[in-house]
Every structure is written in C-alpha cells, then in structure tokens.
N, C-alpha and C positions, 0 to 999 in steps of 0.2 A: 522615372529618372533615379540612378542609383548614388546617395550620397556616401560620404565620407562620414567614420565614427567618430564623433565629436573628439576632444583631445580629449590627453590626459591633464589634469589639473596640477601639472608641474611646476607653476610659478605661484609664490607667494601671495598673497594679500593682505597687506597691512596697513592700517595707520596704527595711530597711537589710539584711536577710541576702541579701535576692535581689539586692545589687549583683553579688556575685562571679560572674565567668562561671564555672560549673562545670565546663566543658570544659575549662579548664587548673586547674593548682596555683597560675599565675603571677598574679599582681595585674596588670590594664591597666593602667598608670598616663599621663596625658595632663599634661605641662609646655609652659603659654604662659609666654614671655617669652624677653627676648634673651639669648645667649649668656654677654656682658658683664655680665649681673647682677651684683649680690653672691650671692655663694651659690649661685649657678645648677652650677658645678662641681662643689661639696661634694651639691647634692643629688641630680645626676643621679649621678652616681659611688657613693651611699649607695644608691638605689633598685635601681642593677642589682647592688650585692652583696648586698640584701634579694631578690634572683631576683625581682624583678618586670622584666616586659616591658615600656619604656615608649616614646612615641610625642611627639617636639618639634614646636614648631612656635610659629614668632615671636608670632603675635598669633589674637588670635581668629577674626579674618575667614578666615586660612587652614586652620581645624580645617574638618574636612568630618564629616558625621553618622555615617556607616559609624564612622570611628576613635572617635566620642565614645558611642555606643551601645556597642561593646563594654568603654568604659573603666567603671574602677568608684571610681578616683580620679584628680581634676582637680588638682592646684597648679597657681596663679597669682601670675605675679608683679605685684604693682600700683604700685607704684614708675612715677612717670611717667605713669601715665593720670590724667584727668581724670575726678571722682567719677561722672556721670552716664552717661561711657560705659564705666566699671566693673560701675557699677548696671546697667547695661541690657546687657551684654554676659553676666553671670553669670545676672540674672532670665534671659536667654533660655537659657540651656545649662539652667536647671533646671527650664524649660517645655518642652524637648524632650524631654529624659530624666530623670525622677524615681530613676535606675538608678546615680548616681553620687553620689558624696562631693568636693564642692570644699573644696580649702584653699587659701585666699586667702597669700599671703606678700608680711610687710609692715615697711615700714622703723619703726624708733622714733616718726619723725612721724607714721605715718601712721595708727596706732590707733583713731583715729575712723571710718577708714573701717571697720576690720574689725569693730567694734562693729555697725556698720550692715550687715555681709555676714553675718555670723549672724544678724541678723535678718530678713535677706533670705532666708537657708535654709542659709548655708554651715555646716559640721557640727563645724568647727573651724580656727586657722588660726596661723601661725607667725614668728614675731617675727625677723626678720633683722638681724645676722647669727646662725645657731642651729646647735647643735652636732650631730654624728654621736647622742648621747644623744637629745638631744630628739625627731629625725626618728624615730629607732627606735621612742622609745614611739609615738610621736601612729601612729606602723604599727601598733603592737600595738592599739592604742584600735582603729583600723579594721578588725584582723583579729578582734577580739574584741566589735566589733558585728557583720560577717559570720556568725559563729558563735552567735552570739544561738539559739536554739531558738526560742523565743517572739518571733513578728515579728508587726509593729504595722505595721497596712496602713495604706498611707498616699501622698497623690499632693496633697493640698491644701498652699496658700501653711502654713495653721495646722498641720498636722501636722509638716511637715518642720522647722518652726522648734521645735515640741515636742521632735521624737526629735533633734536636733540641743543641745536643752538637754539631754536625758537621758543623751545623750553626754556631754557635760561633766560632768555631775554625779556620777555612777557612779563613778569611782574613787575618790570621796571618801567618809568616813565619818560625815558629817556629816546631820543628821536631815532626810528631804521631805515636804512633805507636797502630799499628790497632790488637786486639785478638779475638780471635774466632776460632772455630772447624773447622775442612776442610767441605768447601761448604757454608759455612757461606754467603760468600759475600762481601768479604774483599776486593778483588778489584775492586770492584763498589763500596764500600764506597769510596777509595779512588779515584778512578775518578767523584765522586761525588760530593769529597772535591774540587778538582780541578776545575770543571766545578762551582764551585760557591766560589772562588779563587778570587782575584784580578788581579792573572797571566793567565786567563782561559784561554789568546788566544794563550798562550806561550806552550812549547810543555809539553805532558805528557808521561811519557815513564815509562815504567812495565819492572822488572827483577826478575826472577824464577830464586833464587838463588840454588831451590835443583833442578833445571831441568837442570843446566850445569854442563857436567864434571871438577871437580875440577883444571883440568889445564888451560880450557881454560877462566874460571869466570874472573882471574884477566886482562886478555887482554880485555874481554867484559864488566865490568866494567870502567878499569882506559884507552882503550885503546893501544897504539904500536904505535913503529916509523916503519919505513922499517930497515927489518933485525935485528928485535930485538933479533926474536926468527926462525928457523927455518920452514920457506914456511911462514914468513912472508915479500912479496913481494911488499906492500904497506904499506902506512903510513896509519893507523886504527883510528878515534875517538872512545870515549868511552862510557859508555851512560849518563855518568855523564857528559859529554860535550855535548852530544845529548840533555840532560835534560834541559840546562843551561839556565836560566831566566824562566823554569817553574817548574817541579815536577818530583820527581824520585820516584818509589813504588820498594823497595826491597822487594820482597815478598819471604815469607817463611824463612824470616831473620835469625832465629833458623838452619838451615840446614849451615851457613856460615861458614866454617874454621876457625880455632883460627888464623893461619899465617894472613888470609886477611880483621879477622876482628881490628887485632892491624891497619893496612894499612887503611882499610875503619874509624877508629877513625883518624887518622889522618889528612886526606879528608874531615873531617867532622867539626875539631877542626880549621882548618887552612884555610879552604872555597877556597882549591887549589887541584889542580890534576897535578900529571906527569906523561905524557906516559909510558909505559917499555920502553925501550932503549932510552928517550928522554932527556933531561938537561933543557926544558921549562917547567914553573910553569906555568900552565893555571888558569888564577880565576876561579870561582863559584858562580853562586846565584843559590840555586837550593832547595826548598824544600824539604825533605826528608820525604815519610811517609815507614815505615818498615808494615810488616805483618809478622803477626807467629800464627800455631795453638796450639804449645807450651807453657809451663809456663818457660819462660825464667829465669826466677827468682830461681826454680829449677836447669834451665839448670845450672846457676853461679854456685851455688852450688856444683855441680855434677863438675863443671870445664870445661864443653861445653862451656862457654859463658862468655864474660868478661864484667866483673860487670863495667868496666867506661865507656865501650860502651852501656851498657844497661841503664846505667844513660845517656848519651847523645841520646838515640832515642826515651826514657820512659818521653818526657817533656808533649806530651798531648796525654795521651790513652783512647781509644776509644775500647770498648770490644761488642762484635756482637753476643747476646744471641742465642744459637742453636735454631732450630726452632720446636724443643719437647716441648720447654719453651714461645714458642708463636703462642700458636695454631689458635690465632686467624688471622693468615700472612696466614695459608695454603690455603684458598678458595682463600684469592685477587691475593697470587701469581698464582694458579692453573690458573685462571681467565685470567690473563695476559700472561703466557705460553701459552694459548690455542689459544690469538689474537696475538701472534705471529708466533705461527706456524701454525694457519690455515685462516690465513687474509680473504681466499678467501670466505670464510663462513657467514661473516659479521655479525659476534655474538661469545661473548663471552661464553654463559650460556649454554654450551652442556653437563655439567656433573648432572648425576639423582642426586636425593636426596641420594640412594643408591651406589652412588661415592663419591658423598660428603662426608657420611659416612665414609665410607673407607679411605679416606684422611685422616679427621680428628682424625680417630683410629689409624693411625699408626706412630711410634715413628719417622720414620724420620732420622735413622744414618747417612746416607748422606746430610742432611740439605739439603739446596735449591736446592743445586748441583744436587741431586737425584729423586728432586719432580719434577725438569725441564724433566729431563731422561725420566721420568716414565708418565708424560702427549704428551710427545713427543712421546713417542712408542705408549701411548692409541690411538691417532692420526690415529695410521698406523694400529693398529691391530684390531679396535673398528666394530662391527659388528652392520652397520646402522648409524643415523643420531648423534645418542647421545653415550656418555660414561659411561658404563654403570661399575660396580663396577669389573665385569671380565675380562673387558679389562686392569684394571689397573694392574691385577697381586703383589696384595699387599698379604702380608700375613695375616693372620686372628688371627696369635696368637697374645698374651698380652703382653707387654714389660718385663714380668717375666718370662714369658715363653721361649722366646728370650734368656735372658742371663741363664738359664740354660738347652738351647739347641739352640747353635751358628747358624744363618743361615748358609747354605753350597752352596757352588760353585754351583751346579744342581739343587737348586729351582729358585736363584737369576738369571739364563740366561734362565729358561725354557719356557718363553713365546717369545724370540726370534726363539726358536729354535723348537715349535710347529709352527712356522708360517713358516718354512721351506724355500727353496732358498738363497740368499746369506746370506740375515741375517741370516740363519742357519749355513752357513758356517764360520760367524765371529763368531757367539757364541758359536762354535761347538772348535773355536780356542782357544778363551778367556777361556772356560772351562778347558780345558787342561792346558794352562799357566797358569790358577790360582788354580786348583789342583794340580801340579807339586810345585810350591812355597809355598804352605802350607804343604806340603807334607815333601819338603823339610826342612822345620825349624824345623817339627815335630822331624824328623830325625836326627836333632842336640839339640833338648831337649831344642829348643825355644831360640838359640844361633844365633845370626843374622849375627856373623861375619863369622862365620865357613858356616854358610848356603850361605850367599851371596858369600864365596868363591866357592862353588859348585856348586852357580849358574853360576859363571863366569860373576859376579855384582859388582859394589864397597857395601861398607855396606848403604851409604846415596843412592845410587838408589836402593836399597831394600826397603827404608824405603819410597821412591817417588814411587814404584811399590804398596805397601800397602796401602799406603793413595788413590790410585786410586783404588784398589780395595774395599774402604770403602765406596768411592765415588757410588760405583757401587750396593750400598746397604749391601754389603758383610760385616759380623763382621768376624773378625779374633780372632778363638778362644786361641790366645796364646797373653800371657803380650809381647809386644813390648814400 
C-alpha cells in the first residue's frame, strides 16, 4: 500500500516551557535599543550577572533570525518609536517565532502603548526607570514559566495573549475563574497557574463539582467529623484542607447547588472551614480558581447561580478560546499527542499532508478533548508507518452542513467498531447508551427533567452524561 509523505512541519509548537534552549543553562536574552537609553546600562549589566547570554543590537531591522530563534527573551526599548512601527515590528518577531517572551520597556508616558503590547502577545513588561529588584523578579516570573511541567500548546494570536495573562495572574492570590467550552483545557490552565504560582510546591487539588452526587459534594468539599452522618466512621478532611497553603480548582463551578454555593461563599468570605458535625473553625490560605463551560452570568439570571458568589470567584477571568477559533493550535497540538502516545517512535511528524488537512478542516465540537481521542485511536487504527487522513475518521462535511444535519451516535463510534474485538465491544456499548439517551429526551420533547427521570438519573448527571458525549465528538441535536 502506497502512503502519503508525512507533512511538512509548518505549524508552530510552543508553550512557554519550550522557550528555553536546553542545550545551555544560560537564558538567550536579545536587547533592541540604543545604548543611550535610560536604563539600557542597569539592564545589560543585571542580565549578565543573572549568567544569561545576551545579544544587542540598535533597532529591529538589524536583529537577523538565526539570533532571535535561539533567543527565549526579547526586551525592547520603545521610547521614541512611533506606535504603528512598534506594533508591526513586535506582531512580526512573534509571527516568526512563537519560541520567545518579549518585554516591552517603557517610559511613564508611554503605558498606553504597553497595554496595547500585551495584547498584542507581549508576556510582560517594565516601567522605566526600574530597579535591580524588579528585573530580577520579572527573571524569576520567566524562569518559573520555563519550568512550568504542564505546558499549554499554543502558537495562535488568542492563546499567547491567554498564557501571557496567566503570567501576570499567578503570583497573585487572588480568586480566577477560568471559561471555556468543554475540552477547552481549563484544567491545565489552571495547574499551569499553579505550577508558575509562588505556592507551586504546595499542594494542588481539582474538584468535578458535576461529577459528585449532590449529597455527598458537601462532605468532599468541607469534610466530616466521625458520626456526622451515617457510615461515617472516621474523622474526613476536606479538600479545602487538602488544598490548604496551595490551590483549589472547582471545576465546572456552574453545576454547584444554590444550598452549597451560599456555604461555599461563606468559606470564601471568612478564609475558614468547618467540618459537618464539627464545632472547629479550621483557617484557610487556599487559592481558589473555579471553572465553568457556562455563562454564569446567564446562569444569575435564570437564578441557577448567586450573583455574590459570582462577584467573589469573577476577580481575574481568563476565558480559553475553542479551538474552531484557533486553527492555528491544531497541528502543534496533534504533534504533541502523537509524542505522547507513541514515544516509542521517536518523531513527532507521522501525519501526511492529507491529515493535516483533515485536521485543519474540521470544526472541532470537542475541542482539544476530542483532537486528543481521535490521534489516539489514529495511533491504533493507522494502516503502516504514517497517518494518513482515513485513519483519522473525521468527517468531510462543512461546518454548515453539520448543523443542518446533527452527527449521529453510528458515524461518531464507527471506526471503533470496524476495527472489531474489544474495542468493538465498548463501542458496540457506548452506541447503545448514547442512542437510548437521545432517544430518550426525544421522547419527552427535549424535557431533561422528565427524561433524566426515566433514565433513572438526577437531572445534573444527565447534563455531565451529555457533555461527555460532546466530548466524544457527538452534537446533540436538541436545545439543552
């Protein structure tokens, strides 16, 4: 069988930890501006006693790509250029190489522009004249994004202006709450926050608020004494005492009860927790970042969701563009799925050009969640050395197409279930359970309550069965 020559490696790959070159210890550092600056002395003189290696050079026209590819931080002086050939001098170093961290360096007056350069993609940037202090931290902010564990792939205009806000945010201990569609990636932001935290070695702990039955949430949140509650036999912590001196992630904050989100303000307001059956007030330091795929903001509205709690977790949000919106993420993520699930291969670039395609064609309803799925199974199903566009089992219609005719349960699992043996026999399951549940709602004329009664469901695990089944690429053709 005659395959297709893998692509070309034309898409990016970045996070913030793959700036550093590995091959030294030394930071590249690259300074445009004149000599004569203010400050220009203090910070070339601070960088080479931080042992970073760094490279001058007057203005931008003379930086050549060899030195700005192996850098992994830019300072610029902008004093004296004119806004437009600022803008268009930086937009291009960060369309060349997604590989580096700029820090703009800016006079008192000139603050408008750097407002406008972090939104352009710069990651941070420094107010002149500024001291031997400051330089050092805004180094450490950078060495302790490199070191990140958990990196957030990312080469779009929307992601870098994300991981450049989550830069800023992270040393502070102040509550985020993180938005985005399911599969998004919301809890790798936020252990991303974490891991570049000031508390990073302190613990980090995640709670799927719609993954626990509503009675038992508040035990695994606030904890239990012995005997508070029936077959409780021990004395329980809770994860907010689990969390305690680092980070809590409530995730999927939106699904939270009205009874437990009055309790959870509470805990939030008063930086204390009390067991069930307990009479001790236990302190708190505990960072709080929340997640939700929801518009909360709707939710108040509606009366789902209380508007003082929503002003106590809404102090720094962070919203995680779907990935229809950033088409330029799908190769480096595909890229990075593919070194992680086939290490043993020792390359990343097994997909043709006629996969690439394919990737790039298709809308994406599951977000990352689903691009992981679907290079994972190409993996297992791929017929030869490379991935070729049939293996990935993507659909070929148009995103219009789509919404006026729903994918259905029996295309979305049928390449499991051509490949026959067990995995026929899960998706031979999943078929069923997710025909049966659409079927179902059909049946109540798209009523979730009455449905999830017949399912023998509460209504919120109906709604955590759906989101998994979107996960799974599946649109559900009824308003939920």
């Amino acid at each position: 069988m005659k395959h297709s020559s893998p692509s070309k490696n034309y898409a990016c790959d970045v996070s913030f930890n793959v700036a550093y070159d590995e091959r030294s210890t030394k930071h590249q550092v690259v300074i445009l501006g004149q000599t004569g600056e203010n400050s220009y002395s203090l910070l070339a003189n601070e960088l080479r006693r931080q042992d970073c290696q760094i490279s001058c050079f007057n203005n931008y026209t003379d930086l050549d790509s060899a030195t700005l590819n192996q850098a992994s931080l830019v300072f610029v002086f902008v004093s004296g250029l004119p806004a437009h050939v600022l803008y268009a001098q930086i937009g291009a170093m960060l369309r060349v190489t997604s590989n580096i961290s700029v820090i703009p360096i800016v006079e008192y007056a000139d603050q408008e522009k750097a407002a406008a350069l972090l939104e352009l993609g710069c990651v941070d940037y420094l107010l002149s004249p500024f001291s031997e202090t400051q330089l050092t931290a805004l180094l450490k902010r950078h060495q302790s994004a490199l070191a990140a564990e958990e990196s957030f792939v990312t080469c779009s205009q929307a992601g870098r202006r994300l991981l450049a806000m989550a830069q800023r945010v992270a040393p502070t201990r102040a509550p985020i709450l993180i938005t985005g569609e399911t599969g998004t990636g919301k809890e790798l932001m936020a252990r991303y926050i974490h891991r570049f935290s000031a508390s990073h070695d302190a613990p980090f702990v995640a709670v799927n608020c719609a993954a626990i039955p509503e009675q038992m949430l508040e035990s695994i949140l606030f904890g239990h004494e012995r005997g508070a509650f029936t077959g409780a036999t021990a004395a329980q912590p809770g994860k907010f005492e689990l969390a305690n001196g680092g980070t809590l992630l409530l995730d999927e904050i939106g699904e939270l009860p009205l009874g437990l989100q009055a309790k959870l303000l509470r805990v939030l307001q008063e930086q204390r927790v009390e067991r069930l059956g307990g009479r001790k007030e236990i302190p708190l330091d505990v960072r709080i970042i929340a997640a939700t795929n929801r518009d909360l903001q709707v939710e108040v509205a509606e009366g789902r969701f209380r508007a003082d709690l929503l002003f106590r977790l809404d102090v720094l949000p962070l919203h995680i563009a779907p990935l229809r919106e950033r088409k330029e993420d799908v190769l480096p993520l595909a890229r990075r799925f593919i070194r992680k699930y086939a290490p043993h291969e020792g390359q990343d670039n097994l997909l043709t050009e006629e996969a690439c395609r394919a990737l790039l064609a298709h809308d994406w309803p599951g977000n990352v969640r689903e691009l992981e799925n679907i290079l994972q199974r190409a993996l297992v199903l791929r017929n030869g050395l490379f991935i070729q566009a049939q293996d990935l089992g993507l659909e070929t219609v148009t995103a219009t197409a789509r919404q006026a005719q729903p994918l259905s349960v029996a295309v979305s699992l049928a390449a499991p279930l051509a490949g026959g043996g067990k995995a026929a026999l899960r998706a031979s399951g999943k078929l069923a359970e997710y025909h049966h549940v659409i079927e179902t709602i059909k049946k109540f004329g798209g009523h979730k309550t009455k449905a999830a009664e017949s399912l023998g469901m509460t209504p919120r695990a109906l709604r955590y069965r759906l989101n998994a089944m979107r996960e799974q690429g599946i649109q559900i053709p009824l308003n939920d």
